[in-house]
N, CA, C and O atoms as a GROMACS GRO file, in nm:
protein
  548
    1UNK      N    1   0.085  -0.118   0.000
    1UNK     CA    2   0.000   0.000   0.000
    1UNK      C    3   0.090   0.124   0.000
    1UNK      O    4   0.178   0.124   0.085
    2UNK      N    5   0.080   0.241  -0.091
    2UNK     CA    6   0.144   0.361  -0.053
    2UNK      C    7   0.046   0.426  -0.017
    2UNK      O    8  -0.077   0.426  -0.027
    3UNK      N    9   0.187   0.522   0.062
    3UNK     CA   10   0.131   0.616   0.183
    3UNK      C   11   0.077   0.734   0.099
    3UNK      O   12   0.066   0.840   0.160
    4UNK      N   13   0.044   0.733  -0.021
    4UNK     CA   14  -0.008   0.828  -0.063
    4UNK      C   15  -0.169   0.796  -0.119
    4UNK      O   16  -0.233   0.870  -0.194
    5UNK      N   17  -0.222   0.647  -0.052
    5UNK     CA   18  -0.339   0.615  -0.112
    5UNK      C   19  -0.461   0.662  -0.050
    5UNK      O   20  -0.466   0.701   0.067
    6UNK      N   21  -0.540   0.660  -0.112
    6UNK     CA   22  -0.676   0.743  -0.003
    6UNK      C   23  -0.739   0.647   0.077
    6UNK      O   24  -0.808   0.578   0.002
    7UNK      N   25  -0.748   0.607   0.199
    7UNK     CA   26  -0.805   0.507   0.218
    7UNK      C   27  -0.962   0.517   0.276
    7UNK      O   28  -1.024   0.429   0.336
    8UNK      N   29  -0.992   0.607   0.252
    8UNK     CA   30  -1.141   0.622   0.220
    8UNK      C   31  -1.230   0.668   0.071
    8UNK      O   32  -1.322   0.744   0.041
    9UNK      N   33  -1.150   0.581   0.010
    9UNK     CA   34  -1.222   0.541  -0.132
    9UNK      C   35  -1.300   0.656  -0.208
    9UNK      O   36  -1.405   0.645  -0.272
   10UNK      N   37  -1.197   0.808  -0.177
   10UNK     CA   38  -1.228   0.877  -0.240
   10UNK      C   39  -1.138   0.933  -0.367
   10UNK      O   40  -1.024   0.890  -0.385
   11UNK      N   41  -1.203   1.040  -0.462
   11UNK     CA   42  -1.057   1.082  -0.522
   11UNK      C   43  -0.903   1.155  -0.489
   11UNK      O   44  -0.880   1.272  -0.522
   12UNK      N   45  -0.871   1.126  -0.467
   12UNK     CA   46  -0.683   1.176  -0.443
   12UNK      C   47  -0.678   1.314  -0.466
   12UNK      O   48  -0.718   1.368  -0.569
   13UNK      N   49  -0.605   1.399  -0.319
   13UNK     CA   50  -0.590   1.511  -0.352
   13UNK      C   51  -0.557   1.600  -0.497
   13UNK      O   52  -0.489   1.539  -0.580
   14UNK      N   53  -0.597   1.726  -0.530
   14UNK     CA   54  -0.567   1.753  -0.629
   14UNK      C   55  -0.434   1.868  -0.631
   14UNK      O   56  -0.432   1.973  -0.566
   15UNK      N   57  -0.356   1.833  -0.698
   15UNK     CA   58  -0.230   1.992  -0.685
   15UNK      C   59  -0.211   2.026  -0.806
   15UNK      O   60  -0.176   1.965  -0.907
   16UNK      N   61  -0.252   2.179  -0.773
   16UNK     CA   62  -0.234   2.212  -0.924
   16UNK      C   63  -0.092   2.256  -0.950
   16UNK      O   64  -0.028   2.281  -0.847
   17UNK      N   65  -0.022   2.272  -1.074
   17UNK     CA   66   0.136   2.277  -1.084
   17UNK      C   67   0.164   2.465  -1.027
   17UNK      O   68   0.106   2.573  -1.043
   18UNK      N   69   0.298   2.410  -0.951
   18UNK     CA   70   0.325   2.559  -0.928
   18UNK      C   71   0.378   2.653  -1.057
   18UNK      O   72   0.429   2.618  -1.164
   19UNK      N   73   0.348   2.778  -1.009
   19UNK     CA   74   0.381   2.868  -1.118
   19UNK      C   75   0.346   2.988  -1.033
   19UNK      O   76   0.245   3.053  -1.007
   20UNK      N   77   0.517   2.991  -0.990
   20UNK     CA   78   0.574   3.081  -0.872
   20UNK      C   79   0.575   3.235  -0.925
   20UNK      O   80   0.532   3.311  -0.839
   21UNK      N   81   0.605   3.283  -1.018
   21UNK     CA   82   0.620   3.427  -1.098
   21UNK      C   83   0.478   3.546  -1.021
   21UNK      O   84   0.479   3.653  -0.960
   22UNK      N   85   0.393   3.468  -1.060
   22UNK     CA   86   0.263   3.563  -0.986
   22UNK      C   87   0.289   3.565  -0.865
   22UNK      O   88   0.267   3.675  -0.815
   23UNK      N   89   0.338   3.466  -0.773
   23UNK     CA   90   0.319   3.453  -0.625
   23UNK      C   91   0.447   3.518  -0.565
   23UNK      O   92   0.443   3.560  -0.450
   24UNK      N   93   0.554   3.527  -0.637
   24UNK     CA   94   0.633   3.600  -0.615
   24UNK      C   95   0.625   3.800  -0.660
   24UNK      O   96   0.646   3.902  -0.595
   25UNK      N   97   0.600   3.783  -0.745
   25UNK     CA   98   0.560   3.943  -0.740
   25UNK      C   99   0.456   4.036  -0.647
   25UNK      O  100   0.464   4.147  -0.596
   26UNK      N  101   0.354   3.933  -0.652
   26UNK     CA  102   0.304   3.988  -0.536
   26UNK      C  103   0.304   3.975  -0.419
   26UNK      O  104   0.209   4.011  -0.350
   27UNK      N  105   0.454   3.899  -0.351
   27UNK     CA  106   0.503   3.894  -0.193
   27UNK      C  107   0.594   3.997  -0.231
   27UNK      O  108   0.624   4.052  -0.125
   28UNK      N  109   0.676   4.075  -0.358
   28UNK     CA  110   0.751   4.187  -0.406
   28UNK      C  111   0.672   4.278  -0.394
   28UNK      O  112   0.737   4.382  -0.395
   29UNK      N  113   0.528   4.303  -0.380
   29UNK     CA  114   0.524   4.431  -0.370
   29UNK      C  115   0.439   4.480  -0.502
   29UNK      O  116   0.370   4.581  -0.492
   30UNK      N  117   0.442   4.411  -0.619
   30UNK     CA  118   0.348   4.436  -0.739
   30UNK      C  119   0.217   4.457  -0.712
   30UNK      O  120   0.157   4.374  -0.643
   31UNK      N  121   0.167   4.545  -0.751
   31UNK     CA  122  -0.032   4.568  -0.722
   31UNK      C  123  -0.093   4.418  -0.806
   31UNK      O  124  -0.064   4.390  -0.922
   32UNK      N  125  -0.184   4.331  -0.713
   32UNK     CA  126  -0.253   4.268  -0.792
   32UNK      C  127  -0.285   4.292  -0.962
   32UNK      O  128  -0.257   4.215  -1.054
   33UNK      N  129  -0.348   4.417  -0.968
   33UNK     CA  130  -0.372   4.467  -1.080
   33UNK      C  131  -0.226   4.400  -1.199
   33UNK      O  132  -0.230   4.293  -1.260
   34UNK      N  133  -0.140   4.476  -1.200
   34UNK     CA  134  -0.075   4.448  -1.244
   34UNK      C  135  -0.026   4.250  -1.286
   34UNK      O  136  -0.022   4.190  -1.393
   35UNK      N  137  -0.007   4.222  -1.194
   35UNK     CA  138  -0.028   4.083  -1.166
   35UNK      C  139  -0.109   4.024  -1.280
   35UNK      O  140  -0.076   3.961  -1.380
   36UNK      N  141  -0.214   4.061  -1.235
   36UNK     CA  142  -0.347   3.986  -1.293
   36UNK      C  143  -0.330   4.033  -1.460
   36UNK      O  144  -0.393   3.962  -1.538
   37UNK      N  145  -0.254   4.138  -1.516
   37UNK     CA  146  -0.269   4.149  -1.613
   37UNK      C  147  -0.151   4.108  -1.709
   37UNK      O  148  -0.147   4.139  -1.828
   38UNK      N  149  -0.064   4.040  -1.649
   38UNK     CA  150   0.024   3.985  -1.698
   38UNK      C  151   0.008   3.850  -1.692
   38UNK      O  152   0.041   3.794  -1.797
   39UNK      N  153  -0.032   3.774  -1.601
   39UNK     CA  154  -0.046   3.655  -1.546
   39UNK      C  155  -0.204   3.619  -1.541
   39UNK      O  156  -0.248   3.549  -1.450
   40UNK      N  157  -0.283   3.668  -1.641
   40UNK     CA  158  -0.416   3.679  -1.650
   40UNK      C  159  -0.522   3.497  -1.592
   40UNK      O  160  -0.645   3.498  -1.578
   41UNK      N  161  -0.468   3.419  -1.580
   41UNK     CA  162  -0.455   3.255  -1.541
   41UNK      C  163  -0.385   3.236  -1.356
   41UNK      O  164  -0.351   3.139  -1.288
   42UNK      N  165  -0.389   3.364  -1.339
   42UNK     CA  166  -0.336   3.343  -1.209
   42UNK      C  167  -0.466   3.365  -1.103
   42UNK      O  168  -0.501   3.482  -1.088
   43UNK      N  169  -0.545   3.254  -1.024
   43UNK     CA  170  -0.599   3.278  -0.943
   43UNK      C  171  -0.618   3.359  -0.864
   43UNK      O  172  -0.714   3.430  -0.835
   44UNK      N  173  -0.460   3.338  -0.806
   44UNK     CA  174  -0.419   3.391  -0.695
   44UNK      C  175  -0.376   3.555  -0.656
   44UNK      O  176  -0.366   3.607  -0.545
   45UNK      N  177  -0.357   3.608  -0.777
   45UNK     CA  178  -0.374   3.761  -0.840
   45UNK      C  179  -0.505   3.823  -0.848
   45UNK      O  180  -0.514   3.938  -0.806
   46UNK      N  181  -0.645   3.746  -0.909
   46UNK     CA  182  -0.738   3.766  -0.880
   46UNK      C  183  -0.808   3.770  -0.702
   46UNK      O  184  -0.853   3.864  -0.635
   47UNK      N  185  -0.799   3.690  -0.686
   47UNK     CA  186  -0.823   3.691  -0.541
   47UNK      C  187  -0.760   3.810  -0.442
   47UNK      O  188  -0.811   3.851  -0.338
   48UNK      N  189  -0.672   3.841  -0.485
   48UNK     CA  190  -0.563   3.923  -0.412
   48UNK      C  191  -0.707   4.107  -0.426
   48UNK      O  192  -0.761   4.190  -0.353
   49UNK      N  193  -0.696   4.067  -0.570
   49UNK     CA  194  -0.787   4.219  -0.654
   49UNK      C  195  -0.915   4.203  -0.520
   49UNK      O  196  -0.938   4.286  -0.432
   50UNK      N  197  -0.982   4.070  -0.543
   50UNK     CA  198  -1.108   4.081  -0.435
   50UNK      C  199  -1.089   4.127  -0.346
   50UNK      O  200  -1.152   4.229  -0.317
   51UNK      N  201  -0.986   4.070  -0.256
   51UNK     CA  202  -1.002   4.116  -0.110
   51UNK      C  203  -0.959   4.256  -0.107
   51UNK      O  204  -1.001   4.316  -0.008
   52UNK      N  205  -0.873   4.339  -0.205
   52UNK     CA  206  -0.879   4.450  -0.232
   52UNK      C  207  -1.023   4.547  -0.193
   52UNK      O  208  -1.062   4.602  -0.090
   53UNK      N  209  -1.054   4.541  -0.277
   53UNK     CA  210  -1.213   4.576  -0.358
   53UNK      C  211  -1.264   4.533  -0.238
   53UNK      O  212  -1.288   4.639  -0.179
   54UNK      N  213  -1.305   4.413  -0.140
   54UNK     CA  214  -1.370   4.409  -0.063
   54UNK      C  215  -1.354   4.484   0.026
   54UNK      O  216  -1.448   4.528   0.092
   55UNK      N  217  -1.179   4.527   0.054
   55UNK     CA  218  -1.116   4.596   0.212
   55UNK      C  219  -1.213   4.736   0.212
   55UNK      O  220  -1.266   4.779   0.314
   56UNK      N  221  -1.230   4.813   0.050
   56UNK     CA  222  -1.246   4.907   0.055
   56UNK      C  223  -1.376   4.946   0.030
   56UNK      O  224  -1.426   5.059   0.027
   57UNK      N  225  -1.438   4.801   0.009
   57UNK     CA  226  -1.602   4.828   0.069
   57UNK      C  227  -1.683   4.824  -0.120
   57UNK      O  228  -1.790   4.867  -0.164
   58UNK      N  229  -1.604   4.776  -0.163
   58UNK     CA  230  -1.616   4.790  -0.343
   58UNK      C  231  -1.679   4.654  -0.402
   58UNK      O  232  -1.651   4.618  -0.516
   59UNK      N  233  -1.781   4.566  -0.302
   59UNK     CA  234  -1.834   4.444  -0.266
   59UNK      C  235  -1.893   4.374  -0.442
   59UNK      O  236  -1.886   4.253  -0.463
   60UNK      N  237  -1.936   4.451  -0.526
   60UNK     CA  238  -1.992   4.417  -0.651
   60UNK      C  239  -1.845   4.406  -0.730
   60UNK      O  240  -1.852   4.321  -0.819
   61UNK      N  241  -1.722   4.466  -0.721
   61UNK     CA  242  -1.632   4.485  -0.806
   61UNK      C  243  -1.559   4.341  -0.703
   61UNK      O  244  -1.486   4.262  -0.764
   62UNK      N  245  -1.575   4.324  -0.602
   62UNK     CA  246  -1.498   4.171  -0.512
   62UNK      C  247  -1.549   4.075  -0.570
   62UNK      O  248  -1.484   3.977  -0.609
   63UNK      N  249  -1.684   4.091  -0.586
   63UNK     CA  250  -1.757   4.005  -0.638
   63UNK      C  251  -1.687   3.938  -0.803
   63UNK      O  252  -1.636   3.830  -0.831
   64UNK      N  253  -1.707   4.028  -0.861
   64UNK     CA  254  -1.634   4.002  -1.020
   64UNK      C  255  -1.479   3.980  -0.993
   64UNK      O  256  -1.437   3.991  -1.108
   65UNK      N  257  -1.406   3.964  -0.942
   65UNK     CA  258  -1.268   3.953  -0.916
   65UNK      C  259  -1.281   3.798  -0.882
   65UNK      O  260  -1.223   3.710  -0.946
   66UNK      N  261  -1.362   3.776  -0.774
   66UNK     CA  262  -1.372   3.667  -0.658
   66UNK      C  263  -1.399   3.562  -0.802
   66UNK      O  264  -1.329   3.473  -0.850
   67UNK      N  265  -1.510   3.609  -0.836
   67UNK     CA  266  -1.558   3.526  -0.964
   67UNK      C  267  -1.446   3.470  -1.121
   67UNK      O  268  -1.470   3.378  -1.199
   68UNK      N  269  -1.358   3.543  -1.119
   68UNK     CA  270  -1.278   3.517  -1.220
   68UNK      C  271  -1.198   3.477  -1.164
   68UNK      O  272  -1.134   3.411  -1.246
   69UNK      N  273  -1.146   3.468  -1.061
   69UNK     CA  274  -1.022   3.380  -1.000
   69UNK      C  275  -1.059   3.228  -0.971
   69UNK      O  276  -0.980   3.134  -0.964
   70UNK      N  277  -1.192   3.226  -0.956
   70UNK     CA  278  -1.266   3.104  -0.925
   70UNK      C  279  -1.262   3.021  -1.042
   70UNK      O  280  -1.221   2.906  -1.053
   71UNK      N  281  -1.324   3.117  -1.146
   71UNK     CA  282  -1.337   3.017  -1.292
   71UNK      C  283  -1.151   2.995  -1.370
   71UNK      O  284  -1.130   2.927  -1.471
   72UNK      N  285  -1.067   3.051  -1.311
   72UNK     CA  286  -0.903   3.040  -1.378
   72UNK      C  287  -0.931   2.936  -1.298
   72UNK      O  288  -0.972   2.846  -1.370
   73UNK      N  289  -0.929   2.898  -1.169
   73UNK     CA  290  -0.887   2.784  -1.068
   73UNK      C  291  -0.965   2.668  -1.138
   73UNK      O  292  -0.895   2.571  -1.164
   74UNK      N  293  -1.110   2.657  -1.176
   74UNK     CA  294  -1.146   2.553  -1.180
   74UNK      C  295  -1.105   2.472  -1.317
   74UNK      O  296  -1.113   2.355  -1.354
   75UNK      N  297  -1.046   2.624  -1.386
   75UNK     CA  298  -1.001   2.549  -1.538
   75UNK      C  299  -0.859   2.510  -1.483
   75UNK      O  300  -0.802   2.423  -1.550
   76UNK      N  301  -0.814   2.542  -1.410
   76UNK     CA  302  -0.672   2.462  -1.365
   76UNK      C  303  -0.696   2.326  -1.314
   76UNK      O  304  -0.634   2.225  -1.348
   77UNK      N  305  -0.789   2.333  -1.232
   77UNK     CA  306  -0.829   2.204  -1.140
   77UNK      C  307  -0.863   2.082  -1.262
   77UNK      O  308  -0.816   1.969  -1.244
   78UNK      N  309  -0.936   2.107  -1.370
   78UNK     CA  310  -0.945   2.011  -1.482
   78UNK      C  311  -0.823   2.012  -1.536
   78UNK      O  312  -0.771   1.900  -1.540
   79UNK      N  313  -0.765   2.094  -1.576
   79UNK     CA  314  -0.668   2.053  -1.620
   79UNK      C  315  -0.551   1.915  -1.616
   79UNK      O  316  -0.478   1.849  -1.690
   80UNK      N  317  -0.610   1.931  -1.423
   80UNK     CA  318  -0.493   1.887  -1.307
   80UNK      C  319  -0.521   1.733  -1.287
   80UNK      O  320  -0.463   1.647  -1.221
   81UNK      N  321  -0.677   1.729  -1.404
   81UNK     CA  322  -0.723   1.534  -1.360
   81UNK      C  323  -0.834   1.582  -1.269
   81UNK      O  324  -0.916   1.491  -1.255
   82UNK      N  325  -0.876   1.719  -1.186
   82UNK     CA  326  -0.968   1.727  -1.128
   82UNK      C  327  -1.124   1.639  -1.172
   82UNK      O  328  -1.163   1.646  -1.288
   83UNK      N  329  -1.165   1.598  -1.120
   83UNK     CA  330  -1.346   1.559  -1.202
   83UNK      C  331  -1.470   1.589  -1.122
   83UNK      O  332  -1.571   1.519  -1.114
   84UNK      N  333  -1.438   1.737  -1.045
   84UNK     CA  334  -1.551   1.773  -0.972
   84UNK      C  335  -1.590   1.803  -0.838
   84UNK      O  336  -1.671   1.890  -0.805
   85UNK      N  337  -1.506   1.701  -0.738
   85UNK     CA  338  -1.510   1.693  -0.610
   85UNK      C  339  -1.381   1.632  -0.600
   85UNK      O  340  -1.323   1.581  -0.696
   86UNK      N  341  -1.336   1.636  -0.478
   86UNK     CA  342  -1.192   1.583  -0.380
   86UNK      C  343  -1.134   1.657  -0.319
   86UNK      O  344  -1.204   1.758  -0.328
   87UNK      N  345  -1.049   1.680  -0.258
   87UNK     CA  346  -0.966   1.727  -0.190
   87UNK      C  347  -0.902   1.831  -0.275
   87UNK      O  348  -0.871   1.799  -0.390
   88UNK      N  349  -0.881   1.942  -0.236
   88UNK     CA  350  -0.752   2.019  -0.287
   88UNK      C  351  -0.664   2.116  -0.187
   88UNK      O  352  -0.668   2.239  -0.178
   89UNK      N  353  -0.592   2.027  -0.122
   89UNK     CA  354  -0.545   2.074  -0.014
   89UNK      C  355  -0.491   2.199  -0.011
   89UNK      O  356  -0.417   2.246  -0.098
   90UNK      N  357  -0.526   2.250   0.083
   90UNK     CA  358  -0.435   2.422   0.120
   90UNK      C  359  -0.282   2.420   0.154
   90UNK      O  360  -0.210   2.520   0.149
   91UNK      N  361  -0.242   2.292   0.189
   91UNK     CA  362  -0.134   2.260   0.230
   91UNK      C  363  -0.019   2.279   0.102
   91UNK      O  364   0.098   2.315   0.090
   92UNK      N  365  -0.125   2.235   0.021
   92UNK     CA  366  -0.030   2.281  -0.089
   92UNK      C  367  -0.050   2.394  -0.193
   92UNK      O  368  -0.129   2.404  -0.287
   93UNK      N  369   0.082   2.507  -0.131
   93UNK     CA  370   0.072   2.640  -0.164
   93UNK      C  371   0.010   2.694  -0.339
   93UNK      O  372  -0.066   2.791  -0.333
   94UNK      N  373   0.028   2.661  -0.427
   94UNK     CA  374  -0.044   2.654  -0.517
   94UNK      C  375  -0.159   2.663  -0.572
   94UNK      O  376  -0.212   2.726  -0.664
   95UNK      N  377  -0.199   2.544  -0.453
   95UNK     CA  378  -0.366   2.545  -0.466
   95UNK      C  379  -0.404   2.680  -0.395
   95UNK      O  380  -0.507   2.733  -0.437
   96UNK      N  381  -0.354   2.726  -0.322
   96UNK     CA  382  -0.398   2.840  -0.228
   96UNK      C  383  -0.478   2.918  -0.315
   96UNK      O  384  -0.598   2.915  -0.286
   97UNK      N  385  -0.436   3.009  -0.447
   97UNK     CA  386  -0.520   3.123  -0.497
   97UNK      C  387  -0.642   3.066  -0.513
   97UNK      O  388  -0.729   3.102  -0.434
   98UNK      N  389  -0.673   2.973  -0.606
   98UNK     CA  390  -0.798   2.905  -0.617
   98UNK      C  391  -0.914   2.909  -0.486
   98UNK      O  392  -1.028   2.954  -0.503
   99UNK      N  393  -0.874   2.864  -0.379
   99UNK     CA  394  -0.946   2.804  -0.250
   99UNK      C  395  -0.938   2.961  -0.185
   99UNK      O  396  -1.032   2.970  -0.106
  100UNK      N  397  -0.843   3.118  -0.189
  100UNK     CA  398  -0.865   3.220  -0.150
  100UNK      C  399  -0.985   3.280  -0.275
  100UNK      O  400  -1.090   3.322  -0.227
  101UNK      N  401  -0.975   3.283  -0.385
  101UNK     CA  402  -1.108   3.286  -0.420
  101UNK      C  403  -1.212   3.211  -0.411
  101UNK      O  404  -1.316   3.268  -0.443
  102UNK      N  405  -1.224   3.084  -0.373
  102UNK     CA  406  -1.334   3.062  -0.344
  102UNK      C  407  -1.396   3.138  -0.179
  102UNK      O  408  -1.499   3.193  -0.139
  103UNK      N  409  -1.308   3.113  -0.142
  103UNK     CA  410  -1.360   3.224  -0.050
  103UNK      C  411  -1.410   3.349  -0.030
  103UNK      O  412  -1.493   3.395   0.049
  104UNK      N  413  -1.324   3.407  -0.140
  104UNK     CA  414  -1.368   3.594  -0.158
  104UNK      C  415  -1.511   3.572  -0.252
  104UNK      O  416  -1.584   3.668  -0.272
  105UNK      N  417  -1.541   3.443  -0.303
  105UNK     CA  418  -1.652   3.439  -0.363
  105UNK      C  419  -1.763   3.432  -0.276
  105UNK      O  420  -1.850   3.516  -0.299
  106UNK      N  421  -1.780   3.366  -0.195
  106UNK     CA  422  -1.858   3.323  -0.063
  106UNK      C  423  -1.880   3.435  -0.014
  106UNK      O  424  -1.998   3.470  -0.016
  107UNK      N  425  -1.785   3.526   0.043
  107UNK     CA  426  -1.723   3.660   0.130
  107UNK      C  427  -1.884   3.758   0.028
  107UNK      O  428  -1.993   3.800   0.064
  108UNK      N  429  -1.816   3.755  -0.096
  108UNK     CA  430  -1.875   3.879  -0.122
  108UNK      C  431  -2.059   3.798  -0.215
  108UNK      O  432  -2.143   3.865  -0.275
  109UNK      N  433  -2.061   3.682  -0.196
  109UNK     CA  434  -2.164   3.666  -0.253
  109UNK      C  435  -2.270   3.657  -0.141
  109UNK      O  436  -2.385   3.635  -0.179
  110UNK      N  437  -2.246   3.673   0.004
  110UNK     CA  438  -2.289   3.723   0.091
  110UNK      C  439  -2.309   3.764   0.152
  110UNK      O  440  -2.376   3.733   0.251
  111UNK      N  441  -2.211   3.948   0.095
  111UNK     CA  442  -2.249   4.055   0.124
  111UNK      C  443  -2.326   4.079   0.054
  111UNK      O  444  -2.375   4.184   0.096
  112UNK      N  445  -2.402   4.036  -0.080
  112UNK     CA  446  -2.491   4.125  -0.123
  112UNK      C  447  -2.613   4.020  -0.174
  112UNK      O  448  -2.676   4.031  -0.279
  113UNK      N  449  -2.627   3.933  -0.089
  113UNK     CA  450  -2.730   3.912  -0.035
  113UNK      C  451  -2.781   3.736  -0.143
  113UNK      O  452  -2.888   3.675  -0.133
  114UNK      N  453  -2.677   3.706  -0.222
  114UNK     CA  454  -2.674   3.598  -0.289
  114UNK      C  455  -2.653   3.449  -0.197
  114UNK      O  456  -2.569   3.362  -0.221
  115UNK      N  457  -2.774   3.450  -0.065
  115UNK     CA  458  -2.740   3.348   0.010
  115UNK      C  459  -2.735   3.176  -0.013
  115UNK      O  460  -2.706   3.091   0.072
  116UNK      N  461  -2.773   3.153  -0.161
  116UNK     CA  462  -2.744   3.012  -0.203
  116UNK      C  463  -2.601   3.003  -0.276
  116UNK      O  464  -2.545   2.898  -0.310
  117UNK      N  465  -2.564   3.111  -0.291
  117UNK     CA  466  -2.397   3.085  -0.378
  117UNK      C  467  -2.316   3.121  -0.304
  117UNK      O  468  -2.198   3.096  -0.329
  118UNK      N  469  -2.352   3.191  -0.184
  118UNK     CA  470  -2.269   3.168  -0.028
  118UNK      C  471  -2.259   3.055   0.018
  118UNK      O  472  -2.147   3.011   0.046
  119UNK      N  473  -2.375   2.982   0.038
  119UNK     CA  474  -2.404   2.860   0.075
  119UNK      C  475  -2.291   2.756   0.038
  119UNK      O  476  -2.206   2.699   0.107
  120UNK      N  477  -2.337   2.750  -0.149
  120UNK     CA  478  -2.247   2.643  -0.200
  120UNK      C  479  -2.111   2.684  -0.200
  120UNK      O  480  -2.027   2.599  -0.174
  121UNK      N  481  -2.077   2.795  -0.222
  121UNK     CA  482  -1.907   2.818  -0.182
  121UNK      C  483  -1.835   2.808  -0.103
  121UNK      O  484  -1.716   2.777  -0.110
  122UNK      N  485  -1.936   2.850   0.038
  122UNK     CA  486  -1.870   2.780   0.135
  122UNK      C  487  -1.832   2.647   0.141
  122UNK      O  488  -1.716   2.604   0.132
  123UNK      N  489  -1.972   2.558   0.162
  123UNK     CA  490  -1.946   2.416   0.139
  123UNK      C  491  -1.872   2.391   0.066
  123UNK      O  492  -1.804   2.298   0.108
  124UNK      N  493  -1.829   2.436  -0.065
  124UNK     CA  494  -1.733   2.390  -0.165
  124UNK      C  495  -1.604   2.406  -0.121
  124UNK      O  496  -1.515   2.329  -0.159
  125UNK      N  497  -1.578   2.521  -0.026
  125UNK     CA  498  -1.451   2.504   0.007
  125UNK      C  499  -1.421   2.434   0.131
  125UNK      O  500  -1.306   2.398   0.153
  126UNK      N  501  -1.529   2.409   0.226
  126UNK     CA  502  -1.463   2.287   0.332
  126UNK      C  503  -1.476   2.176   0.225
  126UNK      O  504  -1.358   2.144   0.216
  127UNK      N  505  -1.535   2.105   0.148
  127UNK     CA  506  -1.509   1.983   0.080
  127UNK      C  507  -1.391   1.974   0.080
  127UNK      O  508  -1.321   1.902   0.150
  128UNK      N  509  -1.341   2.095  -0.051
  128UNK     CA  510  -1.187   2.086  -0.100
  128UNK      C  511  -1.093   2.136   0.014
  128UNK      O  512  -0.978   2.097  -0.007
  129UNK      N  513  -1.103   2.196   0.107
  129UNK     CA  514  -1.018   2.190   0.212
  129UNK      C  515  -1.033   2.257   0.341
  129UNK      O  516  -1.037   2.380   0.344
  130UNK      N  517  -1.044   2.179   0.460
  130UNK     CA  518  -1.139   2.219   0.554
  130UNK      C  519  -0.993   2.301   0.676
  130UNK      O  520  -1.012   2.332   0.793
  131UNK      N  521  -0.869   2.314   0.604
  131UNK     CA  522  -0.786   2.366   0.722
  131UNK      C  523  -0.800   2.510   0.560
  131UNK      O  524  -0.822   2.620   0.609
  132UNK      N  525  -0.794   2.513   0.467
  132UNK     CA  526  -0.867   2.649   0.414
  132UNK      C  527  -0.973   2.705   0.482
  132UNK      O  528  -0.947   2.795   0.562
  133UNK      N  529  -1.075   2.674   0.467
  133UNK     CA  530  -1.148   2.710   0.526
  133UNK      C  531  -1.159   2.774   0.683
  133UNK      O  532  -1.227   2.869   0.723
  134UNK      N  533  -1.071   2.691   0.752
  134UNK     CA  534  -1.045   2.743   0.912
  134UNK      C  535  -0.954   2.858   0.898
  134UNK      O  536  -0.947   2.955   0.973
  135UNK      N  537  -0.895   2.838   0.807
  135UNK     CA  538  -0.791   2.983   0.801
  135UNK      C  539  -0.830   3.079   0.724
  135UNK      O  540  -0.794   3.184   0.779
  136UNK      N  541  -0.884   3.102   0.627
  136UNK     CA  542  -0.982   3.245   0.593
  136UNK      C  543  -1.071   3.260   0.682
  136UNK      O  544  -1.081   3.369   0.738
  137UNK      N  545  -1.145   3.167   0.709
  137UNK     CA  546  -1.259   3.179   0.845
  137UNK      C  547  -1.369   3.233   0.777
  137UNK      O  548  -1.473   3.258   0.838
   0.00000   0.00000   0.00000
C-alpha cells in the first residue's frame, strides 16, 4: 500500500502545478492589478484584486474579481485530472489562490445578499479543504 493512497475510497488530492512568478511578485510588492494582467490565469492575483475591492467596501467589483479567479482555478483544477469533487489541499501552496477565491466568492456573494452561492461556496470550500477554510474563516 502507498502512503499516498486514499483510504477512504475517495478521489486523491488535487495539486495544481506551481507557477511561482505571480506569487512572487506579489510577496515583491506588485499591485494585484498588475499581476493579474500579466499573469491573466493566475488565481491567486485575482483573489488578491477581491479582497482588495472588498477591504475598501467595493463588494460588486470583489464580487467580479472573486468570480474570475474562481473560474481560472477551476479550469486549472481540470486541467490537473480534477473531475468535480476531492480534496484540494491548502497545504499545498499553489492550490492556495484558487481556495482564496473561493472564498472571496462566498465573502462577497454574501455581502450582497446571494445566500445560495454563499451557501455552495462555502461548502465547496470545506469539501476541498477544511484547514482552508479554518484559516480564511
Amino acid at each position: 500500500m502507498s502512503i499516498h493512497e486514499n483510504l477512504l475510497g475517495g478521489p486523491p488530492p488535487t495539486h495544481l502545478p506551481d507557477d511561482p512568478e505571480p506569487r512572487e511578485l506579489l510577496a515583491g510588492g506588485t499591485s494585484p492589478a498588475e499581476v493579474a494582467a500579466k499573469y491573466p490565469t493566475s488565481s491567486l492575483a485575482w483573489a488578491r484584486l477581491a479582497d482588495e475591492a472588498f477591504e475598501r467596501g467595493s463588494v460588486v467589483e470583489s464580487y467580479a474579481y472573486a468570480r474570475t479567479g474562481y473560474h481560472r482555478g477551476l479550469d486549472a483544477l481540470r486541467r490537473s485530472g480534477w473531475k468535480g469533487h476531492g480534496p484540494v489541499p491548502w497545504e499545498h501552496e499553489p492550490n492556495r489562490g484558487f481556495l482564496r477565491a473561493l472564498h472571496a466568492l462566498a465573502r462577497a456573494a454574501e455581502s450582497i445578499g446571494e445566500r445560495e452561492e454563499y451557501e455552495r461556496c462555502s461548502q465547496f470550500l470545506k469539501d476541498s479543504s477544511e484547514t482552508a477554510a479554518q484559516t480564511l474563516g
